[in-house]
C-alpha positions as CSV (number, residue, x, y, z in Angstrom):
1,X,17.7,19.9,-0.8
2,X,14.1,19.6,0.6
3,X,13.9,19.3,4.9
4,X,11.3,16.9,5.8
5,X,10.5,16.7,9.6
6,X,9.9,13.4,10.3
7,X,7.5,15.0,13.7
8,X,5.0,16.5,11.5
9,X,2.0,15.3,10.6
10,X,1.5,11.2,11.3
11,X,5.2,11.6,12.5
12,X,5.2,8.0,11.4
13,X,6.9,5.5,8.7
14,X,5.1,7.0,6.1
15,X,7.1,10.4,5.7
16,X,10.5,8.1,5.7
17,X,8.8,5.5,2.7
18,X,7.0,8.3,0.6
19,X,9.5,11.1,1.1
20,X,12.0,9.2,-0.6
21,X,10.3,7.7,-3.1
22,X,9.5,11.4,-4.0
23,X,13.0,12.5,-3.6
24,X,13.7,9.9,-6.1
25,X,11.5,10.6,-9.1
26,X,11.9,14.4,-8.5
27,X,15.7,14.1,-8.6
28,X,15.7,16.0,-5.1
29,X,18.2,15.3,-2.4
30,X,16.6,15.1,0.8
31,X,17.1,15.4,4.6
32,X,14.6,14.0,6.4
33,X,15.1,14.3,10.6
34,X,13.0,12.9,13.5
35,X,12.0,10.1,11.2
36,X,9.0,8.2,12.9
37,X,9.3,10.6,16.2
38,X,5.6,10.1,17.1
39,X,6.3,6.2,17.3
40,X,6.9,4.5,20.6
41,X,10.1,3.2,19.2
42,X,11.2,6.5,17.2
43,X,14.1,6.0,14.2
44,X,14.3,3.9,12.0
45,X,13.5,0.1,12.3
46,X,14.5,-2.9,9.8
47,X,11.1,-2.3,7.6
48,X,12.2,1.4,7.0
49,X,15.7,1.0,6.6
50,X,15.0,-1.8,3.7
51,X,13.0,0.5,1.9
52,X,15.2,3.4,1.7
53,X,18.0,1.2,0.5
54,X,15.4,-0.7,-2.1
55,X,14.3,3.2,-3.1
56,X,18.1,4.0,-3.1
57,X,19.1,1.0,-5.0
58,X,16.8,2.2,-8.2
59,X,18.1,5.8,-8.8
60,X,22.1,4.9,-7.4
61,X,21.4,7.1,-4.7
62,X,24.1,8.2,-1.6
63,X,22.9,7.5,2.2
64,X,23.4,8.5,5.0
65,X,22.2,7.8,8.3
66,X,20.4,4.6,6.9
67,X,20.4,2.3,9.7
68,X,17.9,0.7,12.7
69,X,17.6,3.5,15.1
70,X,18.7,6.3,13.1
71,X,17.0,9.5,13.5
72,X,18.4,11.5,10.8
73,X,19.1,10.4,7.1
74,X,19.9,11.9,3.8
75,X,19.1,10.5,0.1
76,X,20.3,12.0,-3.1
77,X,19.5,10.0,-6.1
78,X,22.0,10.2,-8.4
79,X,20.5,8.7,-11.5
80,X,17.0,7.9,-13.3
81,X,14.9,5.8,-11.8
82,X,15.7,2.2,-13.7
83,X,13.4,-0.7,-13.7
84,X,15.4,-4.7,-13.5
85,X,14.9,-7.7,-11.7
86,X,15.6,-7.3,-7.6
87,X,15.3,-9.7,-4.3
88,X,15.2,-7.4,-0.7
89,X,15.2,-8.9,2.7
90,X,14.0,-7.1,5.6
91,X,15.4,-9.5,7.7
92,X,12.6,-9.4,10.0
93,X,8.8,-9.9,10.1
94,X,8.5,-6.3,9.1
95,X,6.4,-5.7,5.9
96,X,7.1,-6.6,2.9
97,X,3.5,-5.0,1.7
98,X,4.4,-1.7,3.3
99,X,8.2,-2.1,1.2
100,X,6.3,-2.7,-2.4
101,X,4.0,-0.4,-1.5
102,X,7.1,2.3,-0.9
103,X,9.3,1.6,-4.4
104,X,5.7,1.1,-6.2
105,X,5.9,4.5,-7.0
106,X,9.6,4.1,-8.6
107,X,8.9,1.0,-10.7
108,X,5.4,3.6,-12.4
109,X,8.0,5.6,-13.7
110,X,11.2,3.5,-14.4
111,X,13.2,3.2,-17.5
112,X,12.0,-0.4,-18.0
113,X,10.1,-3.5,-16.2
114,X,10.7,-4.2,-12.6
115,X,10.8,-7.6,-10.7
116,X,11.2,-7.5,-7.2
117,X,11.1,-10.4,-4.6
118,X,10.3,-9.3,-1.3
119,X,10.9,-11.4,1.8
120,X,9.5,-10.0,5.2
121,X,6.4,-10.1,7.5
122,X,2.9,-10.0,5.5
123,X,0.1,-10.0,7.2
124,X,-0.1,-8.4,9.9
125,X,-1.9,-5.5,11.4
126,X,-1.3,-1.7,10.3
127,X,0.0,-3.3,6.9
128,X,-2.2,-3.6,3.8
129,X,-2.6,-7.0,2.6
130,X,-1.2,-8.8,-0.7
131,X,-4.7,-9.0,-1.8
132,X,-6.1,-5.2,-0.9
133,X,-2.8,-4.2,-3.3
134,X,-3.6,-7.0,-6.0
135,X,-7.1,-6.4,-5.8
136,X,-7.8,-2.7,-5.1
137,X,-4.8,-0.6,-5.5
138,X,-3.6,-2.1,-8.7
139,X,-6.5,-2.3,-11.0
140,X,-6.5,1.5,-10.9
141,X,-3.2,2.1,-11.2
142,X,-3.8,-0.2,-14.3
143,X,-6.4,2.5,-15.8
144,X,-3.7,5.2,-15.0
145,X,-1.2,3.1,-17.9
146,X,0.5,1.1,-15.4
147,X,0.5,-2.9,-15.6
148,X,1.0,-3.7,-11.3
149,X,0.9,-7.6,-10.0
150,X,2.0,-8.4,-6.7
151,X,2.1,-12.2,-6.0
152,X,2.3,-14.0,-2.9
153,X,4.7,-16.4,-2.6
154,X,4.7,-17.6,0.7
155,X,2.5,-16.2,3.7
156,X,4.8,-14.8,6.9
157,X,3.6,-13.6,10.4
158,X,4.8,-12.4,13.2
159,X,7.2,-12.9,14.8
160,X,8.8,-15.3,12.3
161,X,8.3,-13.6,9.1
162,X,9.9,-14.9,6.1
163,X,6.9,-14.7,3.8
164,X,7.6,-13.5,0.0
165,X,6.0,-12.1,-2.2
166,X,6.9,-10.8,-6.0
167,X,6.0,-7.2,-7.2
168,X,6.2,-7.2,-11.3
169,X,5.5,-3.0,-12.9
170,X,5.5,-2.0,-16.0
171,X,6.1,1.5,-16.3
172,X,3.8,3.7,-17.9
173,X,4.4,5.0,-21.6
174,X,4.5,8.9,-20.2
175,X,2.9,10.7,-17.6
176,X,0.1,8.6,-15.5
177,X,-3.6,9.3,-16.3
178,X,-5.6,11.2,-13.8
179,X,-9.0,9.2,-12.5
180,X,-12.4,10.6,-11.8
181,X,-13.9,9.0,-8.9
182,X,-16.3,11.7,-8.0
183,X,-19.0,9.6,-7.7
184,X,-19.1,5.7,-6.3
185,X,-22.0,4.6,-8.2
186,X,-23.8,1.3,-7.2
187,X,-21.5,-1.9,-6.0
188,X,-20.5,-4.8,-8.0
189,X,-19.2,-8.0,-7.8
190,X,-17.6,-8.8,-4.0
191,X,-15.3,-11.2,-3.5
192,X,-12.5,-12.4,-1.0
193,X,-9.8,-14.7,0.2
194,X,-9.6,-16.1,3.6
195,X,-6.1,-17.9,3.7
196,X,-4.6,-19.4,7.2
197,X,-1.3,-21.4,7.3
198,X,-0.9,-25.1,8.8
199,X,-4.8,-24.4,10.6
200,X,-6.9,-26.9,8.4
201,X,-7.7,-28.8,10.9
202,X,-9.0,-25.8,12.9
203,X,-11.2,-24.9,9.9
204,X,-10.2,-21.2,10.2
205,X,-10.0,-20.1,7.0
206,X,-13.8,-21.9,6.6
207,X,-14.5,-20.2,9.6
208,X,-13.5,-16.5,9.2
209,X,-15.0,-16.8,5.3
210,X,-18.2,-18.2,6.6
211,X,-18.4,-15.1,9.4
212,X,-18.4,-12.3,7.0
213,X,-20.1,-14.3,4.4
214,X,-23.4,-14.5,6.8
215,X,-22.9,-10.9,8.4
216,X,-22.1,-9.1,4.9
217,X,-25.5,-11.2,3.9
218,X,-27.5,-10.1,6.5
219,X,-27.3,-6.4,4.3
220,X,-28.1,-8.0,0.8
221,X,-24.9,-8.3,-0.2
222,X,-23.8,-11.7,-1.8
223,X,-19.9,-12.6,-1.6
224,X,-17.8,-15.4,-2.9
225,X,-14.6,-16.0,-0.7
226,X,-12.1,-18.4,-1.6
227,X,-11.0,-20.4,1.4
228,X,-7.0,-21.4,1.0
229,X,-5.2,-23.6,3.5
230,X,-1.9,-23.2,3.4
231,X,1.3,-25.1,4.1
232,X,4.0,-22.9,2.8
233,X,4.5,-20.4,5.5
234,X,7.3,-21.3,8.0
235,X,4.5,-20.5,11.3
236,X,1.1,-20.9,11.5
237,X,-1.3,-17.5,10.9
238,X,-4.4,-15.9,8.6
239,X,-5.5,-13.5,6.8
240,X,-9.1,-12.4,5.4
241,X,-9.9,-9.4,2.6
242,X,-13.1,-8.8,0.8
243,X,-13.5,-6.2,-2.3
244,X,-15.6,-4.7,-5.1
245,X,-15.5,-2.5,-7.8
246,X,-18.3,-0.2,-8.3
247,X,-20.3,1.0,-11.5
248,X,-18.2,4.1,-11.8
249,X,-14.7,2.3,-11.6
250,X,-14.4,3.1,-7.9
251,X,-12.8,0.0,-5.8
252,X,-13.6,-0.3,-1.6
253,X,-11.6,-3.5,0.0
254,X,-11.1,-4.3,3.7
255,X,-8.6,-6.9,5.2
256,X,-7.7,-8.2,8.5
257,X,-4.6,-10.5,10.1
258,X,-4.9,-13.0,12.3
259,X,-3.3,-12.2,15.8
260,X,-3.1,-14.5,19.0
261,X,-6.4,-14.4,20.7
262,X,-8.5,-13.0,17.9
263,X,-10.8,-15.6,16.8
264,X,-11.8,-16.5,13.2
265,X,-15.1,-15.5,13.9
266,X,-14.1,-12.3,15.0
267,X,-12.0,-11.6,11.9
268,X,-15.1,-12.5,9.7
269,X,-17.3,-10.3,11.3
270,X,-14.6,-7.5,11.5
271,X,-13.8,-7.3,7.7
272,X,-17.7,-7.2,6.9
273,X,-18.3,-4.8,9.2
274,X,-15.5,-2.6,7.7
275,X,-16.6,-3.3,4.3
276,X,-20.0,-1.9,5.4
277,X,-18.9,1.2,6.8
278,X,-16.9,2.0,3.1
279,X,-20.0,1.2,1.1
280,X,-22.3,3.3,3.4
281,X,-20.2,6.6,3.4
282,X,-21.1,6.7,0.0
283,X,-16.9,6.9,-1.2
284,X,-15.4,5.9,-4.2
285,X,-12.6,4.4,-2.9
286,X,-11.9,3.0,0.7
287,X,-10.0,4.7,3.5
288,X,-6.8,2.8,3.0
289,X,-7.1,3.0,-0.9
290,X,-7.6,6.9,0.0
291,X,-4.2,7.5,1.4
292,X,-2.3,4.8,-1.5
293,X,-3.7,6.6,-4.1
294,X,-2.9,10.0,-3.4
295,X,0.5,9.5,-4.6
296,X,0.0,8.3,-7.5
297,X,-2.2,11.0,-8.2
298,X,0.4,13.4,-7.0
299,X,2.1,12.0,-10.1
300,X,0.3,11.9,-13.0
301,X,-1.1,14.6,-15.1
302,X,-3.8,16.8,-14.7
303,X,-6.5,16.6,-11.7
304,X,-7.5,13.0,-9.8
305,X,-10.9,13.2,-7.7
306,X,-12.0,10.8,-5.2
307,X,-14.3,10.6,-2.9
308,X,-13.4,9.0,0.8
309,X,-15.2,7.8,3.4
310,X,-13.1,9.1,6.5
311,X,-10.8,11.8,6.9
312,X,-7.5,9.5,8.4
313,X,-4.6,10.7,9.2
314,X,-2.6,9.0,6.3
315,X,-4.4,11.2,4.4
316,X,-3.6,14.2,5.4
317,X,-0.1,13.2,5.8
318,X,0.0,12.1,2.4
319,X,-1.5,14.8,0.8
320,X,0.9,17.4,2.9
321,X,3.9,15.6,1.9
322,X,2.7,15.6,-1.9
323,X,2.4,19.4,-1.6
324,X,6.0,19.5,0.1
325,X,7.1,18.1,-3.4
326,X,4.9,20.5,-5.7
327,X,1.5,18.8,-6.3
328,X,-1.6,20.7,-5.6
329,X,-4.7,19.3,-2.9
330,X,-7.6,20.6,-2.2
331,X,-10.1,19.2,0.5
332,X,-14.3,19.5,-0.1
333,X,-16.3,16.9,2.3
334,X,-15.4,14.3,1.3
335,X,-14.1,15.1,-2.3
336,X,-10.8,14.9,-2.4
337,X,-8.6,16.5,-5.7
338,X,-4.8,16.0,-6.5
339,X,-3.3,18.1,-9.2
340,X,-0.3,15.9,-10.4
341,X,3.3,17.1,-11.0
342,X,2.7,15.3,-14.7
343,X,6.5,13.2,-14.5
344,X,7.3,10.8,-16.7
345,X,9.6,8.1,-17.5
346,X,13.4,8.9,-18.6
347,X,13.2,9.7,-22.4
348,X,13.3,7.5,-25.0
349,X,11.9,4.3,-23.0
């Protein structure tokens, strides 16, 4: 059984989401304890107990200690990660992005397709966006032999959640290809989305696209945002995100929620601003993209290099808890390399 201290490292969500999803595909019981102890609310909270159980419900694993507050848990997957068509509820306005994110890297390496609709919170902040894992994350996971979509259904924010979205996978043929992102080379194409729900007449998805359209101009930088006004989501709320692709199949993205108080304005100027700061550290990939794709690379086979633009602490967490599982990192600037554990679907897929 691998013991995973929840304390170490980020001591946050991210060793209960990732450390199972490695348990599962590795076939490993594990004991994870002080899960999210660095939190101001430590255990577990509705997000992290729905994404164990999603995780659990794919390889027929036993739980225990799966439940709001819990401290302590154990997983053991009893069976091969299988692929099907699911619907999970968080119950709450916690992420539903964060919970696609955390079984995405089941559904790379099920036995077959997987369809998953996801009800919960989705844009908000410290989440990724639908659009930053559309756009960013699953084009490369694409060029790795995996075909990702995640669709969104119905916007939800806090506190009232209830937005949806759909996550479709299919799996790879074998073992995921590595990617070679050593080098950005020059940007292309930017585009964006700026949706708000039942705010039309406040113009704020207008607003917010116009924003990062004039400050991401102001640096040469032409970008066409789609402006969406909404009527689906069961409270009003926004969301912006912006992304490229560069010449060397790098992708940067940024994203903001909306958030009482934060004007539209402010969330145009933000997301341009972070966009900037990618593009000018000279990365391949940008810092949220940095932490995401280091465990996919701690799957595939052979060696993944990226280059990032920060050194976050998701990073390192996510890259420690890839070693805990047997993948190899190394660290160089900003050069980042993964050696992959080279897993595979179940045989005979």
């Amino acid at each position: 059984m691998i013991e995973l201290d929840g304390a170490q490292q980020s001591g946050s969500g991210t060793l209960v989401r990732f450390g199972v999803a490695f348990a599962a595909l590795r076939g490993t019981p594990l004991r994870l304890v002080n899960a999210r102890a660095r939190r101001p609310q430590p255990g577990l909270r509705a997000q992290h107990v729905a994404a164990v159980r999603a995780c659990a419900e794919l390889c027929a694993a036993e739980l225990e200690g799966v439940e709001v507050g819990s401290r302590e848990l154990v997983f053991r997957p009893r069976a091969e990660v299988r692929g099907g068509e699911f619907v999970w509820d968080i119950g709450t306005a916690g992420s539903a992005t964060m919970l696609a994110l955390g079984v995405l890297p089941l559904a790379c390496l099920a036995d077959a397709p997987l369809t998953a609709r996801i009800t919960g919170g989705v844009f908000q902040d410290f989440a990724p966006s639908p659009f930053h894992l559309g756009r960013v994350l699953a084009p490369l996971l694409d060029r790795m032999g995996v075909s990702a979509a995640l669709e969104l259904v119905r916007p939800g924010y806090v506190p009232a959640g209830a937005g949806v979205v759909e996550l479709r996978v299919v799996p790879a043929a074998g073992a995921l290809a590595p990617l070679d992102l050593s080098e950005p080379g020059p940007l292309g194409e930017l585009r964006g989305i700026a949706l708000a729900s039942h705010l039309a007449a406040r113009r704020v998805a207008d607003r917010m696209a116009r924003a990062c359209e004039e400050r991401l101009a102001e640096r040469g930088l032409a970008c066409a945002i789609e402006r969406i006004d909404d009527t689906r989501a069961r409270g009003a709320g926004a969301g912006l995100a912006v992304w490229a692709e560069t010449a060397r199949g790098g992708r940067l993205g940024a994203d903001r929620a909306g958030a009482p108080r934060r004007s539209s304005e402010a969330i145009g100027r933000h997301v341009a601003r972070a966009f900037l700061e990618e593009v000018g550290s000279g990365a391949s990939v940008d810092r949220h993209l940095a932490d995401q794709l280091a465990l996919f690379a701690a799957l595939a086979r052979g060696t993944t290099r990226y280059r990032v633009p920060a050194d976050t602490e998701h990073l390192r967490t996510n890259l420690w808890l890839a070693e805990r599982f047997g993948a190899r990192t190394r660290r160089e600037g900003a050069l980042v390399e993964v050696d992959g554990l080279a897993l595979s679907p179940p045989a005979g897929r």
